[in-house]
DRENBA-954780 format. One line per 3 residues: number of its first residue (from 1); their letters; for each residue x, y, z of N, C-alpha, C. Coordinates in steps of 0.2 Angstrom, whole numbers, plus 2048, in hexadecimal, padded with zeros to 3 digits. Layout:
<atoms>
NUM> A> X,Y,Z,X,Y,Z,X,Y,Z ~ ... $
</atoms>
This chain:
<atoms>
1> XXX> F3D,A59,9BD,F3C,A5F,9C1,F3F,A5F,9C8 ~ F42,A63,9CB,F45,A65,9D1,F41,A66,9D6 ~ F42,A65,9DD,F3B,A67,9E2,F3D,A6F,9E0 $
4> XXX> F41,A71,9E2,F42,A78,9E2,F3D,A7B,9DB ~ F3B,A77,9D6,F39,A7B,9CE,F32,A78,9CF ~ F30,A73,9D4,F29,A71,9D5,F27,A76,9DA $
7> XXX> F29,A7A,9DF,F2B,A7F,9E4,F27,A85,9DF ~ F2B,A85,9DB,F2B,A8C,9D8,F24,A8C,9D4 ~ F22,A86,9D0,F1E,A85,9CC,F16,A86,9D0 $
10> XXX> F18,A83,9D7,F11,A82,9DD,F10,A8A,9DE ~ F14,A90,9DC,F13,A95,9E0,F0D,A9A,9DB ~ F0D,A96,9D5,F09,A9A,9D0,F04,A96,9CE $
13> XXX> F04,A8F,9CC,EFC,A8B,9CE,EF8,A8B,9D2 ~ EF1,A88,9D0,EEC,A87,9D4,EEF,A81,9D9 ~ EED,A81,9E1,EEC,A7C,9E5,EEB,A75,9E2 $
16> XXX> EF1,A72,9E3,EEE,A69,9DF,EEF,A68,9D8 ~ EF3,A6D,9D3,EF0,A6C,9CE,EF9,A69,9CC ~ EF9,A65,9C5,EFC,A61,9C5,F01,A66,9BD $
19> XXX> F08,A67,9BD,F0B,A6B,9B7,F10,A64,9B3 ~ F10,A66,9AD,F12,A65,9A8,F18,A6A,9A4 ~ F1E,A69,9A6,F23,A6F,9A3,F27,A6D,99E $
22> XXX> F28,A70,99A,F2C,A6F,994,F30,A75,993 ~ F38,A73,991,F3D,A7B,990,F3C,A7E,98B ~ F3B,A84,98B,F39,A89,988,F40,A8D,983 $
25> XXX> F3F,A8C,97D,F44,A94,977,F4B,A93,97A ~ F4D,A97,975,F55,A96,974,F59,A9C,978 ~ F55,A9E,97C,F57,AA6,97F,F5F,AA4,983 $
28> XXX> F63,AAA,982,F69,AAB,982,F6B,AAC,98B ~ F65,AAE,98F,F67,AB1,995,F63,AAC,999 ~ F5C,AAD,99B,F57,AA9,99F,F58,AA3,99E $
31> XXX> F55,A9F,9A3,F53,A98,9A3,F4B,A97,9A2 ~ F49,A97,99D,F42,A96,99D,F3E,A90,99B ~ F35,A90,99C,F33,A89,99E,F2B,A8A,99B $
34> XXX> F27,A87,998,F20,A86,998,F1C,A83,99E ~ F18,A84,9A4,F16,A82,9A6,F0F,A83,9A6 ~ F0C,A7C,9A4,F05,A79,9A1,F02,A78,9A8 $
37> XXX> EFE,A7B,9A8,EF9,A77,9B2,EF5,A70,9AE ~ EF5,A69,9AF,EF1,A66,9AB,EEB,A63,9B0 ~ EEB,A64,9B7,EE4,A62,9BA,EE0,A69,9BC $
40> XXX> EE2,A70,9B9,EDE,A74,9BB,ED9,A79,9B4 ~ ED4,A76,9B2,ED4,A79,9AE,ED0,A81,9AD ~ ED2,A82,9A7,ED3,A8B,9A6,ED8,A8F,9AA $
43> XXX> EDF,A8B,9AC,EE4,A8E,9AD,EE7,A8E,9A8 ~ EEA,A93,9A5,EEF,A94,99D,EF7,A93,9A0 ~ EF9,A90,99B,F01,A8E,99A,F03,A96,99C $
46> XXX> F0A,A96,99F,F0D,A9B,9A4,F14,A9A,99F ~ F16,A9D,99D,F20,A9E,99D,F23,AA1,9A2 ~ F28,A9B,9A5,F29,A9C,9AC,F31,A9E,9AB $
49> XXX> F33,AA2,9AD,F3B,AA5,9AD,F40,AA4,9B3 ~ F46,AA1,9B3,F4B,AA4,9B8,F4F,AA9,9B8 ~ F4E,AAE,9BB,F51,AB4,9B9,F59,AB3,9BC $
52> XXX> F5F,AB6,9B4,F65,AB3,9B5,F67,AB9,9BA ~ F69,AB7,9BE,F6C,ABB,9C2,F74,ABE,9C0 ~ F78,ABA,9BD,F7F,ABA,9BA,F7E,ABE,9B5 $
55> XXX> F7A,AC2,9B3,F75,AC6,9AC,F73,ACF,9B0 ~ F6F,ACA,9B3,F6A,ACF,9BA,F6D,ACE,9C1 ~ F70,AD2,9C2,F73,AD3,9CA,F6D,AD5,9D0 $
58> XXX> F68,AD6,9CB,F60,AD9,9D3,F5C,AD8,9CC ~ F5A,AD1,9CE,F56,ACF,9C7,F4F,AD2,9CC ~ F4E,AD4,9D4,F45,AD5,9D5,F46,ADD,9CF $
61> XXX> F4A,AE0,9CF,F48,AE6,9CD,F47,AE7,9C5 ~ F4A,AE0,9C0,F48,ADE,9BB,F41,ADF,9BA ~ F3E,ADA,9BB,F37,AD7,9BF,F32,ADC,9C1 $
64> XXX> F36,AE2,9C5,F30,AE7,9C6,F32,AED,9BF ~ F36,AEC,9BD,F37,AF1,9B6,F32,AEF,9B2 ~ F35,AE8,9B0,F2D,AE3,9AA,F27,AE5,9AD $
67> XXX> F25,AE6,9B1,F20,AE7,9B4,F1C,AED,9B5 ~ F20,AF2,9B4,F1E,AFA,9B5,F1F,AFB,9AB ~ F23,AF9,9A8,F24,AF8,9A1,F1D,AF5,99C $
70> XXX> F19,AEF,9A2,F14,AEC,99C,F0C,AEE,9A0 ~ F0E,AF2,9A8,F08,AF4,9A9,F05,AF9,9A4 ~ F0D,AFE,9A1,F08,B03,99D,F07,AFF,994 $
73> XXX> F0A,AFD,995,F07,AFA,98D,F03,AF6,98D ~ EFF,AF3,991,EF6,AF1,992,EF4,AF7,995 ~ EF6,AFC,998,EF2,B03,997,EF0,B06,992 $
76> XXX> EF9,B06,98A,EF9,B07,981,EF2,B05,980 ~ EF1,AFF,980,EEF,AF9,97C,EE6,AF9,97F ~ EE5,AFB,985,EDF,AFC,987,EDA,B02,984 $
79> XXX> EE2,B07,984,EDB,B0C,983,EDA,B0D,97A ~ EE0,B0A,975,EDE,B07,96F,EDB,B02,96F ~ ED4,AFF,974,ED1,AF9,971,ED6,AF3,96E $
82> XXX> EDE,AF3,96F,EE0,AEB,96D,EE1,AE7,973 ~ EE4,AE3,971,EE2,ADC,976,EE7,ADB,97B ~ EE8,ADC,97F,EED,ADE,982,EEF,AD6,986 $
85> XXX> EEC,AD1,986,EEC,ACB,986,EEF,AC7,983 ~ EF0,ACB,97B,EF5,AC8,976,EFA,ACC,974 ~ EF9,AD3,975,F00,AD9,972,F02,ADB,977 $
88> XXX> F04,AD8,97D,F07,AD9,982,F0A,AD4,987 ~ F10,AD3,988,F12,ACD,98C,F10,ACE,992 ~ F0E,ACB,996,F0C,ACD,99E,F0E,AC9,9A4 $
91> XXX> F10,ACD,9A9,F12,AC8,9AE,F0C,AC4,9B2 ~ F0C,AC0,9B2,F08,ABB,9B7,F0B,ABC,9BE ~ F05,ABD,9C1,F07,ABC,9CB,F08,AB5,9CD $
94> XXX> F0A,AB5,9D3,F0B,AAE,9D7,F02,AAF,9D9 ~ F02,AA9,9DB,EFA,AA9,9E0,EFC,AAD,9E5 ~ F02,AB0,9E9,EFE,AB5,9ED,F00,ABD,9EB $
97> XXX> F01,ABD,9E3,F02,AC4,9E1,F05,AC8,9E0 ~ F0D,AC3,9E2,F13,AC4,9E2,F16,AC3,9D8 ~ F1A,AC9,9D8,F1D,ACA,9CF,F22,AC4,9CF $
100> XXX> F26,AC0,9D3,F28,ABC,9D3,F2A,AB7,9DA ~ F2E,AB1,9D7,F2E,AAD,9DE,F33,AAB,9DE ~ F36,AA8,9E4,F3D,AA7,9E6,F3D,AA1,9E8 $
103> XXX> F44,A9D,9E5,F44,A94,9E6,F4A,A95,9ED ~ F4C,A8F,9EE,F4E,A8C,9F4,F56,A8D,9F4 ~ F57,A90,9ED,F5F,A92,9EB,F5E,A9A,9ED $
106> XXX> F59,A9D,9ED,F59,AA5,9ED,F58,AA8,9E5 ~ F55,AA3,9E0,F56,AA5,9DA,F4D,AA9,9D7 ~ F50,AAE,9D6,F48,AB1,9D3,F46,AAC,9CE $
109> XXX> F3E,AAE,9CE,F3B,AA9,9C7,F37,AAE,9C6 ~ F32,AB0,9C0,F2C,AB2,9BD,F29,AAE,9BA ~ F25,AB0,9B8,F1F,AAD,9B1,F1B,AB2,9B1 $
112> XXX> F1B,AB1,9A8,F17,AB3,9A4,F11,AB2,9A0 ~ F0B,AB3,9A0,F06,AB0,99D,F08,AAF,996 ~ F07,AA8,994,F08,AA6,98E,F01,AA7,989 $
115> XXX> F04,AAB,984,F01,AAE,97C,F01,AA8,977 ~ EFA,AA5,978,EF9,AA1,975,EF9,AA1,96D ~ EFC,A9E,968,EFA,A9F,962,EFF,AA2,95F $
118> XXX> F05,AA4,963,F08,AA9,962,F11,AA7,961 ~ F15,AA9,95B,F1B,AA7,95C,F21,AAB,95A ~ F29,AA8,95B,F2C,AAE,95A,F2D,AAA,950 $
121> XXX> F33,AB1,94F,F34,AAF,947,F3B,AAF,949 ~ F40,AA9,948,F46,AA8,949,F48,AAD,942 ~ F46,AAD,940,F48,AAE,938,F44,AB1,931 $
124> XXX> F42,AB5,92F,F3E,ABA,92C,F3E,AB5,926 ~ F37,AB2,923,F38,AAF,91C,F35,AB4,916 ~ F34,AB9,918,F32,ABE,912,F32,AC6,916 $
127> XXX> F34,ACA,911,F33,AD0,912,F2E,AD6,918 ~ F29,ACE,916,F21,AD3,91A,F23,AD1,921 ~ F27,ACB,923,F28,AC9,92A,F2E,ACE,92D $
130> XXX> F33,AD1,928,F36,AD5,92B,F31,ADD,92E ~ F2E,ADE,92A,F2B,AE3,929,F25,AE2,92F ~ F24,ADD,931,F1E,ADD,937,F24,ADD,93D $
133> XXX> F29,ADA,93D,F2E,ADA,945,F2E,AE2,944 ~ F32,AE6,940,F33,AEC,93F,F2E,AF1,943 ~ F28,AEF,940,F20,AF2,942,F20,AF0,949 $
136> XXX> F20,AEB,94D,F20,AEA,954,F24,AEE,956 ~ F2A,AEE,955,F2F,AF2,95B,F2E,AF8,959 ~ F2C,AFB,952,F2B,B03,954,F25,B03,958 $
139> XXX> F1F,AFE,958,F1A,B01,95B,F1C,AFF,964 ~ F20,AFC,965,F23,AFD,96B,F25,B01,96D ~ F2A,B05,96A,F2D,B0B,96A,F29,B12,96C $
142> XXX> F24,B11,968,F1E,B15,968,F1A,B17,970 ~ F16,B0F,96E,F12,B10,975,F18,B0F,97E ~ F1D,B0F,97D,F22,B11,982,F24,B19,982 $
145> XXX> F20,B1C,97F,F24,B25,97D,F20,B26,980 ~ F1B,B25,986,F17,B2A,98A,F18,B26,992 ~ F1C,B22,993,F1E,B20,999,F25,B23,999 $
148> XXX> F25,B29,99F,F2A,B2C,9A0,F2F,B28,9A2 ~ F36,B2B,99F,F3F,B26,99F,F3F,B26,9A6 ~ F3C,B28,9AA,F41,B27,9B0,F3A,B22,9B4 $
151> XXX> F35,B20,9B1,F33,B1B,9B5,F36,B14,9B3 ~ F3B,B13,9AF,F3F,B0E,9B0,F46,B0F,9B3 ~ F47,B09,9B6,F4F,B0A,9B6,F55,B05,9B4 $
154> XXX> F57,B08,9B0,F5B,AFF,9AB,F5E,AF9,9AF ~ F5C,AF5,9AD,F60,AED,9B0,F67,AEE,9AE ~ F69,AF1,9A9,F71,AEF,9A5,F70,AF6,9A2 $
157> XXX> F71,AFB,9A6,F73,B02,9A3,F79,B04,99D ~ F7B,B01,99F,F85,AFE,99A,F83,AFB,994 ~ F7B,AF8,995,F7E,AF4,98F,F7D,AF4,987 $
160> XXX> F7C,AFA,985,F7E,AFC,97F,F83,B02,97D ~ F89,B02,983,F8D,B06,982,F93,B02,97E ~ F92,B02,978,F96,B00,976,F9F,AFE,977 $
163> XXX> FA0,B06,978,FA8,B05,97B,FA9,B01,982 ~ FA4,B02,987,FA6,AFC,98C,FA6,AF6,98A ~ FA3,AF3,984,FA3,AEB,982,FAA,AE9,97F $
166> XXX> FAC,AEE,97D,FB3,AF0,979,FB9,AF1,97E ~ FBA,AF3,985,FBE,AF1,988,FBE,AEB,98D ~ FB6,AE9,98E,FB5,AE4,992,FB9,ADD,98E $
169> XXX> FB7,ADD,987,FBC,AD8,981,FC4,AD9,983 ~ FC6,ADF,984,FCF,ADF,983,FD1,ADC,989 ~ FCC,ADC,98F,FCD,ADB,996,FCD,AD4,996 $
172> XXX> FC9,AD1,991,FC8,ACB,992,FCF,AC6,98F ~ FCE,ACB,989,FD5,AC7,984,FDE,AC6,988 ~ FDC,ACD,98D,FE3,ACC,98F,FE4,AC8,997 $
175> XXX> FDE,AC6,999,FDE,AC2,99F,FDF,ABB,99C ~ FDA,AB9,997,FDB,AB4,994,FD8,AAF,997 ~ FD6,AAD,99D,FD5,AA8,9A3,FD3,AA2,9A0 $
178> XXX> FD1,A9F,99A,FD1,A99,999,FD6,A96,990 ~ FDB,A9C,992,FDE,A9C,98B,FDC,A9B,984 ~ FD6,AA0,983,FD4,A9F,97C,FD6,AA4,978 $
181> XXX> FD8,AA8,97B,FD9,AAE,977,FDE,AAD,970 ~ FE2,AA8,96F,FE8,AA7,96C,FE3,AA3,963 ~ FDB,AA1,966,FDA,A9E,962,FD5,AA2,95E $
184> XXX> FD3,AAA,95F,FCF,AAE,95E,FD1,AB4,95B ~ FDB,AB6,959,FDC,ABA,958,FD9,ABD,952 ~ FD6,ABA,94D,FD2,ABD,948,FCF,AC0,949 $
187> XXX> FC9,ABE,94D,FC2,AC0,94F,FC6,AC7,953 ~ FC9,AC9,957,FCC,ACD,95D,FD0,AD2,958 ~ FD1,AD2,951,FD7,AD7,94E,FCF,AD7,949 $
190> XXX> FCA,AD4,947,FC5,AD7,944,FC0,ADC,948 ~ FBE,ADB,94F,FBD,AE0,952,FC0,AE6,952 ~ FC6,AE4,955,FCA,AEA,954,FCB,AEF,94F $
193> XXX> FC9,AEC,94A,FCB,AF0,940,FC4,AF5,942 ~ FBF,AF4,945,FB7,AF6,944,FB5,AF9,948 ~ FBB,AFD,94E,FB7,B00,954,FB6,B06,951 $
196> XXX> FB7,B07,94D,FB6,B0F,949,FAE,B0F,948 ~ FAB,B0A,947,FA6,B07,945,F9F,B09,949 ~ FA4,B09,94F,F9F,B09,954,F9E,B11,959 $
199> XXX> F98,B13,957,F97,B1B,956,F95,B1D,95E ~ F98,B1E,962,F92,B23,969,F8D,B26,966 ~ F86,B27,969,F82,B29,969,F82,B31,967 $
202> XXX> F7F,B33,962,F81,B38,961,F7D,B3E,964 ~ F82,B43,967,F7D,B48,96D,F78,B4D,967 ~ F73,B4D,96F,F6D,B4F,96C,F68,B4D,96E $
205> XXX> F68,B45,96A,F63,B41,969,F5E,B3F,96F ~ F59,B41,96B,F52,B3E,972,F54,B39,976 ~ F54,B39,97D,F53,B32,982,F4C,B2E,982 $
208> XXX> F4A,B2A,97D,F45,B26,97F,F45,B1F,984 ~ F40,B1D,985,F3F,B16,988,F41,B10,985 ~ F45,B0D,981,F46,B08,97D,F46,B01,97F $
211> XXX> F45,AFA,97A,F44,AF6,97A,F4B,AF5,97E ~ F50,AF4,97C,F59,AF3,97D,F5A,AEC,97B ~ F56,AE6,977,F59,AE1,974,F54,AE0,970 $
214> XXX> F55,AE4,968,F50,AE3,963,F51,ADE,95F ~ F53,AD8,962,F54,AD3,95D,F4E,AD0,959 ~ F4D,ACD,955,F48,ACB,952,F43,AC6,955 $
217> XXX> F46,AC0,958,F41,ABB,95A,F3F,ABF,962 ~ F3E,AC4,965,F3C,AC7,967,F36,ACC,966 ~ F32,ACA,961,F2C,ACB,95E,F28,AC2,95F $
220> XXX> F21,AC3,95E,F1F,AC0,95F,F17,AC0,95A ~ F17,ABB,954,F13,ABB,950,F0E,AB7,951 ~ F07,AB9,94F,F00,AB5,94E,F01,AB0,949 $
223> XXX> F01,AAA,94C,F03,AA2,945,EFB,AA4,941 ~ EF7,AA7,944,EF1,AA6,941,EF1,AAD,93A ~ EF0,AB3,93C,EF3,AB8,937,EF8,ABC,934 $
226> XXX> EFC,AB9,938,F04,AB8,935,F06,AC1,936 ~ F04,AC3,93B,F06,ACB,93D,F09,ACA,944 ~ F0C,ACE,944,F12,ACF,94B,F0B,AD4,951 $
229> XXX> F0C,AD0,957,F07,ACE,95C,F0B,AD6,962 ~ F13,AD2,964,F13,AD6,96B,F1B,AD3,96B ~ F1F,ADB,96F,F27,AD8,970,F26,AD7,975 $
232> XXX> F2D,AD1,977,F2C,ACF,97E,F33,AD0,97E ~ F35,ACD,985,F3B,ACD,988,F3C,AD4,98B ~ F3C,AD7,990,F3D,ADF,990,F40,AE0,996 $
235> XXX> F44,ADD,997,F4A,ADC,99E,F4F,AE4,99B ~ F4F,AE4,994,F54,AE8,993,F4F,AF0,992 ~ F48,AF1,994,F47,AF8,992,F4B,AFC,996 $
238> XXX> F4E,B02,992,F50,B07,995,F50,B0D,992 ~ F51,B12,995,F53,B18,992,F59,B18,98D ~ F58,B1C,988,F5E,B1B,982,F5C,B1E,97D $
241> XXX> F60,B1E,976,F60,B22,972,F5D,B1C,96E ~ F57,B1E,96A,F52,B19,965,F57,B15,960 ~ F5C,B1A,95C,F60,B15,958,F63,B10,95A $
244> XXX> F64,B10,95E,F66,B0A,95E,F60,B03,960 ~ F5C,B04,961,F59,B01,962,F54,AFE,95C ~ F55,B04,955,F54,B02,94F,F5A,AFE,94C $
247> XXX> F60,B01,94E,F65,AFC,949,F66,AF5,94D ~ F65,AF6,952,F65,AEE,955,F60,AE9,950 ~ F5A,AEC,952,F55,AE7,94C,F58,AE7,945 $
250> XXX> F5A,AEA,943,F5C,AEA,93D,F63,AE7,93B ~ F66,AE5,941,F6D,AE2,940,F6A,ADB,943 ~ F68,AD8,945,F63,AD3,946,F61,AD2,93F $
253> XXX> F5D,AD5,93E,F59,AD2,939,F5D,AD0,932 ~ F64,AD5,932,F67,AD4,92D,F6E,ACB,92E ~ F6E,ACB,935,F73,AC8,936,F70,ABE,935 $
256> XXX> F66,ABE,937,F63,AB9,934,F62,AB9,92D ~ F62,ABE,92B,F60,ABC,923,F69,ABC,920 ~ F6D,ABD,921,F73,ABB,921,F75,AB5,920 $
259> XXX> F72,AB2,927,F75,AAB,92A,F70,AA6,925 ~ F6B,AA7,923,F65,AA4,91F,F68,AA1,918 ~ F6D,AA3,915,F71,AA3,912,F6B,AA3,909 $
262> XXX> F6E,AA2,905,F6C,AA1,8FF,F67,AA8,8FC ~ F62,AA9,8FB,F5F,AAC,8F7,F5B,AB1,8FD ~ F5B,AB1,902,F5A,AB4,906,F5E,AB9,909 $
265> XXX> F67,AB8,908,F6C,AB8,908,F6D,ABE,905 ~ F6B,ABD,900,F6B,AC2,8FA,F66,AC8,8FA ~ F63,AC5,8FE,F5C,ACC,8FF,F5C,ACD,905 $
268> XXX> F62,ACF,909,F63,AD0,90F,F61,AD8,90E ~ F62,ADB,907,F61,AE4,908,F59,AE3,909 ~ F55,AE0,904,F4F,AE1,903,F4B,AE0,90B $
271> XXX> F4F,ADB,910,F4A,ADA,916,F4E,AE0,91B ~ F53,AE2,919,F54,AEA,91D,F50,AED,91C ~ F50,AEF,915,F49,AF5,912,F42,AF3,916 $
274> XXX> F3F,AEC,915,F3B,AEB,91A,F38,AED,920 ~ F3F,AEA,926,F3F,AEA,92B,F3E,AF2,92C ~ F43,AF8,92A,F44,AFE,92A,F3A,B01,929 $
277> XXX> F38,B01,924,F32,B01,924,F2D,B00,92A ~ F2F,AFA,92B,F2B,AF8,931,F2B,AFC,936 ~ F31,AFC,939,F31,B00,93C,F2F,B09,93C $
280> XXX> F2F,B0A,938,F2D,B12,936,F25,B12,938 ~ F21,B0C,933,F1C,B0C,934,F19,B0B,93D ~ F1C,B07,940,F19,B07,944,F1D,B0C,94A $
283> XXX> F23,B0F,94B,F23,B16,94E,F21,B1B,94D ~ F1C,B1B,946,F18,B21,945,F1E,B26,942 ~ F1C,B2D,947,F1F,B30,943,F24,B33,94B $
286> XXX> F27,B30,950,F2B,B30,956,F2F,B32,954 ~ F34,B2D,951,F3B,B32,950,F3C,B36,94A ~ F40,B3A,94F,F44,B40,94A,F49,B3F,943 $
289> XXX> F4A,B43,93E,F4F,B43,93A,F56,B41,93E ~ F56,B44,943,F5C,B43,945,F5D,B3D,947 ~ F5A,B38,949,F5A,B33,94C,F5A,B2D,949 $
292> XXX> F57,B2D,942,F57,B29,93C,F5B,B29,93A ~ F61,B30,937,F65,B30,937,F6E,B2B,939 ~ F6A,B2A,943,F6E,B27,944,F6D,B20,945 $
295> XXX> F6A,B1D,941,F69,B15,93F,F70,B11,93C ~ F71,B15,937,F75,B12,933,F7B,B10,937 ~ F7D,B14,93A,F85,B13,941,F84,B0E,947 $
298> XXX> F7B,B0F,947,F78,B0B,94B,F78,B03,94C ~ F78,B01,944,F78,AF9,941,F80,AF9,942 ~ F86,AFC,941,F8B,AFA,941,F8C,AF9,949 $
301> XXX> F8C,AFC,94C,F8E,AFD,954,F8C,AF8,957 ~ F85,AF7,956,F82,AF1,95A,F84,AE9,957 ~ F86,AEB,953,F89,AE4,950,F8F,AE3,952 $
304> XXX> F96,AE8,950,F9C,AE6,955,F9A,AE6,95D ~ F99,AE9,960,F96,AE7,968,F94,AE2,969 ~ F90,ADF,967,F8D,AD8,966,F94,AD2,965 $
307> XXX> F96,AD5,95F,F9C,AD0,960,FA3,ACF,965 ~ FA2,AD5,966,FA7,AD7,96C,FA4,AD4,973 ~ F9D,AD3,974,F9B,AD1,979,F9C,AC8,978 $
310> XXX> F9A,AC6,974,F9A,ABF,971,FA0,ABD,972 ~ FA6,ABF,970,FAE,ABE,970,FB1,ABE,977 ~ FAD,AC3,979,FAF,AC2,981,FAC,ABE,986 $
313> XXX> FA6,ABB,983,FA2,AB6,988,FA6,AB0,987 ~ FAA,AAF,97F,FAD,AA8,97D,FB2,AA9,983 ~ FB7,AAF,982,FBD,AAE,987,FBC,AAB,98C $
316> XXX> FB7,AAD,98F,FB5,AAB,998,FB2,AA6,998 ~ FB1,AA2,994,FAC,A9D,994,FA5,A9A,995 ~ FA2,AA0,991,F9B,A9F,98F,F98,AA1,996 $
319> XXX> F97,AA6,999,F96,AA7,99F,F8E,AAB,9A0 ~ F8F,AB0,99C,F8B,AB4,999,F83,AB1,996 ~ F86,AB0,98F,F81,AB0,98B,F80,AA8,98B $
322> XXX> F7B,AA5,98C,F78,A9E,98C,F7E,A98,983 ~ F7E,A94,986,F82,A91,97F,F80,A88,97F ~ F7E,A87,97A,F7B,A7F,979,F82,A7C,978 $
325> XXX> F89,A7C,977,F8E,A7A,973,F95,A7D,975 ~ F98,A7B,974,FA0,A80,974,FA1,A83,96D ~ FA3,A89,96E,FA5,A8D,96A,F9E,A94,967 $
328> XXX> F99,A90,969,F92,A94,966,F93,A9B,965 ~ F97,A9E,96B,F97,AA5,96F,F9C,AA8,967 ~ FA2,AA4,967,FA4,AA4,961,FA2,AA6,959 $
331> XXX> F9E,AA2,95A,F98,AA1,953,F96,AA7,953 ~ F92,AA9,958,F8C,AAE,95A,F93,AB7,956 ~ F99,AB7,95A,F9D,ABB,957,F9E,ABC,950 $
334> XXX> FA0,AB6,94D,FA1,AB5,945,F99,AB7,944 ~ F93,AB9,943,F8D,AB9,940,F8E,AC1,941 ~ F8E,AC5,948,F8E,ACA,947,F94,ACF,944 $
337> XXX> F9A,ACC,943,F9E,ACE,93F,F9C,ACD,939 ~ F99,ACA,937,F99,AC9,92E,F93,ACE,92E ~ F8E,AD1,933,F89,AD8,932,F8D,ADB,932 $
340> XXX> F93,ADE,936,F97,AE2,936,F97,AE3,92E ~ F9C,AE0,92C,FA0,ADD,924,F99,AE2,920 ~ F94,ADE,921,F8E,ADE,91C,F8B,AE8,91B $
343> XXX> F8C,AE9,922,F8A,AF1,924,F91,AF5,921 ~ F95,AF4,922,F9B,AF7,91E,F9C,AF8,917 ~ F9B,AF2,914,F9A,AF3,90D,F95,AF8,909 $
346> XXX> F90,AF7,90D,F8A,AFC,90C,F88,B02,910 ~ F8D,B05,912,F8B,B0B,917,F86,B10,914 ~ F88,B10,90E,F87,B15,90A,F7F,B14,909 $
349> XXX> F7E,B0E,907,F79,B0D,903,F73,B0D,908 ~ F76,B0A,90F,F72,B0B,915,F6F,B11,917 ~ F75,B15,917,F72,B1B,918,F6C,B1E,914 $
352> XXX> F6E,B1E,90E,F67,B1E,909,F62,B1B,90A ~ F62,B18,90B,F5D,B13,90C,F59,B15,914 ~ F5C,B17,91A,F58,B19,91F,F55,B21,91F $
355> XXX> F59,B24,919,F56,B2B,919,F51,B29,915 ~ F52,B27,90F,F4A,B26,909,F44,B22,90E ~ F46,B1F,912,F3F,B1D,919,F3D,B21,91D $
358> XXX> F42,B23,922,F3E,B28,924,F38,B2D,922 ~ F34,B2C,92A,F2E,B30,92A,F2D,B39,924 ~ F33,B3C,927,F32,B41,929,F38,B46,922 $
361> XX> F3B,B40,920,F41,B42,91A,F40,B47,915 ~ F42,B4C,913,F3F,B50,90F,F42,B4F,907 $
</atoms>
């Protein structure tokens, strides 16, 4: 541990007490940490964060967004009698009060009160696990639909516009700055084949408050009753159009049961149907025909962009998105291109399948 992280660590423990940290998840963007107090007792473990500034350009206004984002859903949760201690991620103060604390580089950090008991699911092992993440993020969606849009302000406004990630890709392929482009033209002519793929938001549709990265380990389930608890990570709420925030989950959900290979593989429609479910049920009856509607274009779009983002973090060299290895960002493209693949094949049947769910379908 660095003085600068013992610094940072001192600003939220008790006076004297003595931390135990160990690195936290596989997270693409943050640097995160478990910090255990172990000479203070009935202090609970804290998830401690460096907020990526290279990500977040004014990470304080992250930090006050999470925080105007999770003050009203412990308001949700309070006045439904649930437990807002376990269905709500929360930020932890400094000792003197402060949403965050500043090290000797200038680098923000937070912490989080650590949900005991509680974990993500890298990978859905049955139907009902799709169908609990689904149920979390509509009921996200939900109890977000009475905090007015403009009491957020998005950290990455851009960042589900698809065509921006699509020219930011061509900008990078033809700068080239570490010469890799010559070894990627596949992945770069397979994008290219699928931008048709990738739908703008269709006008009209409702502005809600959205999640803005519905990936699946982004839920957090109870080891003990095996039901999905509370989404965390919410750096990216924003205003936006709900589908996409549905077909992100669902291009997620399909692109792990995908990689899961074998018989899982094969009932990769079955944990769509799931997921899709899930989430109906737990947004109630929120969104509009028209909006369900726009699912189906929703799962393709966020999956080419995805790989378009992926593809372009390889060219530049892993800059972006966190990578344990050379080439990962690489990997990361190949996986959402084959949901691509996987959504193409089945447009049709997709679409079926999100009308026959739907709340409100006649």
């Amino acid at each position: 541990m660095t003085t600068d992280m013992r610094g940072v660590i001192s600003s939220y423990l008790p006076p004297g007490a003595d931390a135990v940290i160990d690195s936290l998840g596989e997270g693409h963007i943050h640097e995160s940490y478990v910090v255990r107090a172990s000479d203070a007792m009935g202090f609970g473990p804290l998830v401690l964060q460096r907020v990526n500034r290279i990500v977040f350009p004014n990470p304080e206004r992250v930090v006050q967004t999470v925080a105007r984002v999770t003050e009203h859903l412990c308001q949700r949760a309070r006045l439904e009698g649930r437990d807002e201690t376990r269905e709500v991620l929360r930020l932890a103060p400094t000792r003197d009060g402060d949403l965050w604390t500043v090290d000797g580089e200038g680098e923000i950090w937070r912490a989080f009160y650590w949900i005991s008991g509680a974990v993500p699911v890298a990978t859905p092992d049955s139907p009902h696990q799709a169908r609990e993440i689904g149920r979390a993020f509509g009921r996200f969606l939900l109890d977000l639909s009475e905090l007015p849009t403009d009491a957020v302000e998005p950290a990455l406004p851009h960042l589900r516009n698809a065509d921006r990630h699509l020219e930011a890709l061509d900008a990078a392929a033809r700068d080239d700055p570490l010469r890799r482009a010559s070894g990627v033209q596949k992945e770069l002519a397979a994008i290219e084949a699928r931008i048709h793929l990738t739908q703008a938001a269709r006008p009209g549709l409702p502005v809600r408050l959205i999640h803005g990265d519905t990936k699946i380990d982004n839920v957090l389930f109870d080891v003990v009753t095996g039901q999905s608890l509370c989404v965390i990570d919410l750096d990216t709420v924003m205003p936006g159009p709900a589908p996409i925030d549905v077909g992100d989950f669902l291009r997620s959900l399909v692109r792990r049961t995908l990689c899961a290979g074998g018989r899982r593989r094969r009932r990769a429609v079955e944990y769509f149907v799931a997921g899709l479910a899930g989430y109906r049920d737990g947004s109630g009856g929120l969104l509009t025909n028209e909006e369900w509607e726009a699912v189906p274009d929703a799962v393709l779009t966020t999956a080419v962009a995805l790989a378009a983002r992926f593809l372009r973090d390889h060219l530049l060299g892993d800059r972006y998105f966190r990578v344990r290895r050379p080439g990962e960002n690489l990997e990361r493209c190949h996986q959402q291109l084959a949901v691509a693949r996987w959504g193409e094949a089945r447009k049709s049947q997709i679409a079926d399948l999100v009308c026959s769910t739907a709340p409100h379908w006649p």
